[in-house]
VOPAGU-2260 file (C-alpha; in pm, 1 decimal, decimal comma):
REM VOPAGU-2260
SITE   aa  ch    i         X         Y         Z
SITE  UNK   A    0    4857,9    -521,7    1997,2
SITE  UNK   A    1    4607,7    -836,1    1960,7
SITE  UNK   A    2    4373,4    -652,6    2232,3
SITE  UNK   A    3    4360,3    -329,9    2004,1
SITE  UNK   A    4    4314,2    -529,3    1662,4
SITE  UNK   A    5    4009,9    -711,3    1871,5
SITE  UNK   A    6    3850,0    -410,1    2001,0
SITE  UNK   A    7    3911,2    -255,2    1611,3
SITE  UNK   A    8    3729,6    -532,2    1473,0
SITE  UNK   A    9    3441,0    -524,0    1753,4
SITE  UNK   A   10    3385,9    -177,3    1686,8
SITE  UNK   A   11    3366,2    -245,1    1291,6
SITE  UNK   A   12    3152,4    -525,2    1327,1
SITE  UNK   A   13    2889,3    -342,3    1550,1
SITE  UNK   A   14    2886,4      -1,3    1292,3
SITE  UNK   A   15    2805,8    -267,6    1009,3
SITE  UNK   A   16    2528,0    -413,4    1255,0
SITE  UNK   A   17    2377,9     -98,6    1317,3
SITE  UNK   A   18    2472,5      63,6     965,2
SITE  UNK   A   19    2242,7    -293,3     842,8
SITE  UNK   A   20    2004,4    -225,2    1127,2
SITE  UNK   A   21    1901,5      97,4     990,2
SITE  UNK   A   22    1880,0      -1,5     656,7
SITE  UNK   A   23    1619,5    -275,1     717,8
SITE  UNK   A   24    1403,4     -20,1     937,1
SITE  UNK   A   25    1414,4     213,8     660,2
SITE  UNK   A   26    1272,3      25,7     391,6
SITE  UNK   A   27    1030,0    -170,1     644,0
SITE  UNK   A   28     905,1     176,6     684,5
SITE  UNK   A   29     909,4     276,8     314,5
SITE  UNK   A   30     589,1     355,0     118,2
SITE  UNK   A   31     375,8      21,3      46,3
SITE  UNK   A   32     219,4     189,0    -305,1
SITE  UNK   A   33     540,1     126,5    -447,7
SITE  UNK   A   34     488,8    -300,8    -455,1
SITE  UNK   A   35     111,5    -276,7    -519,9
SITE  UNK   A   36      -2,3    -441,6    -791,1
SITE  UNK   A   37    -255,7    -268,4    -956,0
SITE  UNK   A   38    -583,7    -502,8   -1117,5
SITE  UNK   A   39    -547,3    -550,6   -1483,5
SITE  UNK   A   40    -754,7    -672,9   -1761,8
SITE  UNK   A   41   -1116,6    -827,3   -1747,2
SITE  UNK   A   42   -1102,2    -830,4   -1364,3
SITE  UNK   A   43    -977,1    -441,6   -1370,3
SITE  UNK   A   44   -1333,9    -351,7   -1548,1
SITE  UNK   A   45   -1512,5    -559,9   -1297,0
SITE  UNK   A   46   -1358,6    -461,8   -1041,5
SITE  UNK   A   47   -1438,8     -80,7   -1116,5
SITE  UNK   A   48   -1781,2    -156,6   -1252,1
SITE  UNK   A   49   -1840,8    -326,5    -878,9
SITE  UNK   A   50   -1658,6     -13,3    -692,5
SITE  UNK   A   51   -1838,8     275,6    -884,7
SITE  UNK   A   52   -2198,6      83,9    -886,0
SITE  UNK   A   53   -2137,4      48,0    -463,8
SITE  UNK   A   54   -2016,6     425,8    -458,3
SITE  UNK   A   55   -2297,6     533,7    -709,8
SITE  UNK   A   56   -2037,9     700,1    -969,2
SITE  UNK   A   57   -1682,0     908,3    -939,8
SITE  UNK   A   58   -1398,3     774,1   -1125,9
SITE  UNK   A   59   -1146,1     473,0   -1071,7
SITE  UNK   A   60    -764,3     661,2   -1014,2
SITE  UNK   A   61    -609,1     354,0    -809,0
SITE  UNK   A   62    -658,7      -6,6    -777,9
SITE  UNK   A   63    -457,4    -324,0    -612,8
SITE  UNK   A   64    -466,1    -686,2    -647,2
SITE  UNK   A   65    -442,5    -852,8    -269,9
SITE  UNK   A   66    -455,8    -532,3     -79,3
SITE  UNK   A   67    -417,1    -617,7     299,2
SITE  UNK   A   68    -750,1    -583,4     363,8
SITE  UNK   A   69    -947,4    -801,0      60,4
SITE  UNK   A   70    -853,0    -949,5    -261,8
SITE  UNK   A   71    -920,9    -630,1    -459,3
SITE  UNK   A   72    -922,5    -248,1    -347,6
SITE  UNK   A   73   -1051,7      62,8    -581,0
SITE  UNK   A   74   -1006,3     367,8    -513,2
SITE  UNK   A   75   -1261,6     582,9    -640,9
SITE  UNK   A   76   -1270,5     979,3    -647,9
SITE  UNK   A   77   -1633,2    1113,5    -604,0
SITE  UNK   A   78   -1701,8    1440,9    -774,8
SITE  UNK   A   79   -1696,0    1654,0    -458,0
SITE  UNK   A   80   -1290,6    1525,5    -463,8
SITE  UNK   A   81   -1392,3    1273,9    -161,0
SITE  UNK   A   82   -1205,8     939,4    -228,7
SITE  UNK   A   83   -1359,8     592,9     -80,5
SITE  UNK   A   84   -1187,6     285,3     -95,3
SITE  UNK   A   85   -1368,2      11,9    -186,4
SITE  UNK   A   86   -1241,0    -363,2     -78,3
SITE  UNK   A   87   -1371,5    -658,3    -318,5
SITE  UNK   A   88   -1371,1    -978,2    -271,6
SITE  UNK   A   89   -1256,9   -1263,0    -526,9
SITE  UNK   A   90   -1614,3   -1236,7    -705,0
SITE  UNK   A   91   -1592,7    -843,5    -652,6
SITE  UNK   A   92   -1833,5    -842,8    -431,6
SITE  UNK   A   93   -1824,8    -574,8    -187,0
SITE  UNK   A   94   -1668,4    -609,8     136,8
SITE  UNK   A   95   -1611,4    -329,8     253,0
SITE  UNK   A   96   -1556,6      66,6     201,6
SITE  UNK   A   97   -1341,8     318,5     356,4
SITE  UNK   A   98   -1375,9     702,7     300,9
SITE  UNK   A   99   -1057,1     902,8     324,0
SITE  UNK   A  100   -1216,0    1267,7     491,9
SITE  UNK   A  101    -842,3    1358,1     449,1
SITE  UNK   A  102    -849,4    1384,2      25,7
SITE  UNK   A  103   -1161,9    1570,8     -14,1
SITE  UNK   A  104   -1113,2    1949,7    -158,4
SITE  UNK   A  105   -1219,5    2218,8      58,3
């Protein structure tokens, strides 16, 4: 009987591993937009007066404080439905841009 009541137990502790397992891949793989932190108050208008002067006009419809790639991001829809981000640094300078092909309208 104790060899049965060991192998029970083995076999419930190694479901709960795997059941645990699974749930730490799945949120390690959930969507990121849901913890950004999007820029507010006198840094959100510089921070979009920086990204639409770099992209030359369009309109702010995302931003993030310490986006994996700079301090600041903006994402800014052009009027042809293209979206670039734009990366800022801590002054808002620009850093860097990156133009998602994938958003445009066709």
């Amino acid at each position: 009987m104790q060899r049965r009541t060991k192998l029970i137990v083995a076999g419930i502790g190694t479901v709960g591993f795997l059941a645990a397992g699974t749930g730490i891949a799945i949120a390690g793989g959930s969507d990121d937009d849901a913890t950004d932190t999007p820029i507010s108050g006198a840094d959100l208008d510089r921070a979009s007066a920086a990204a639409l002067d770099h992209t030359r006009g369009g309109t702010v419809t995302e931003t993030e404080v310490d986006d994996e790639e700079s301090y600041y991001e903006v994402e800014v829809t052009l009027d042809d439905g293209t979206q670039v981000d734009v990366q800022l640094d801590e002054s808002f300078a620009v850093v860097g841009d990156e133009v998602d092909a994938g958003e445009a309208d066709d």
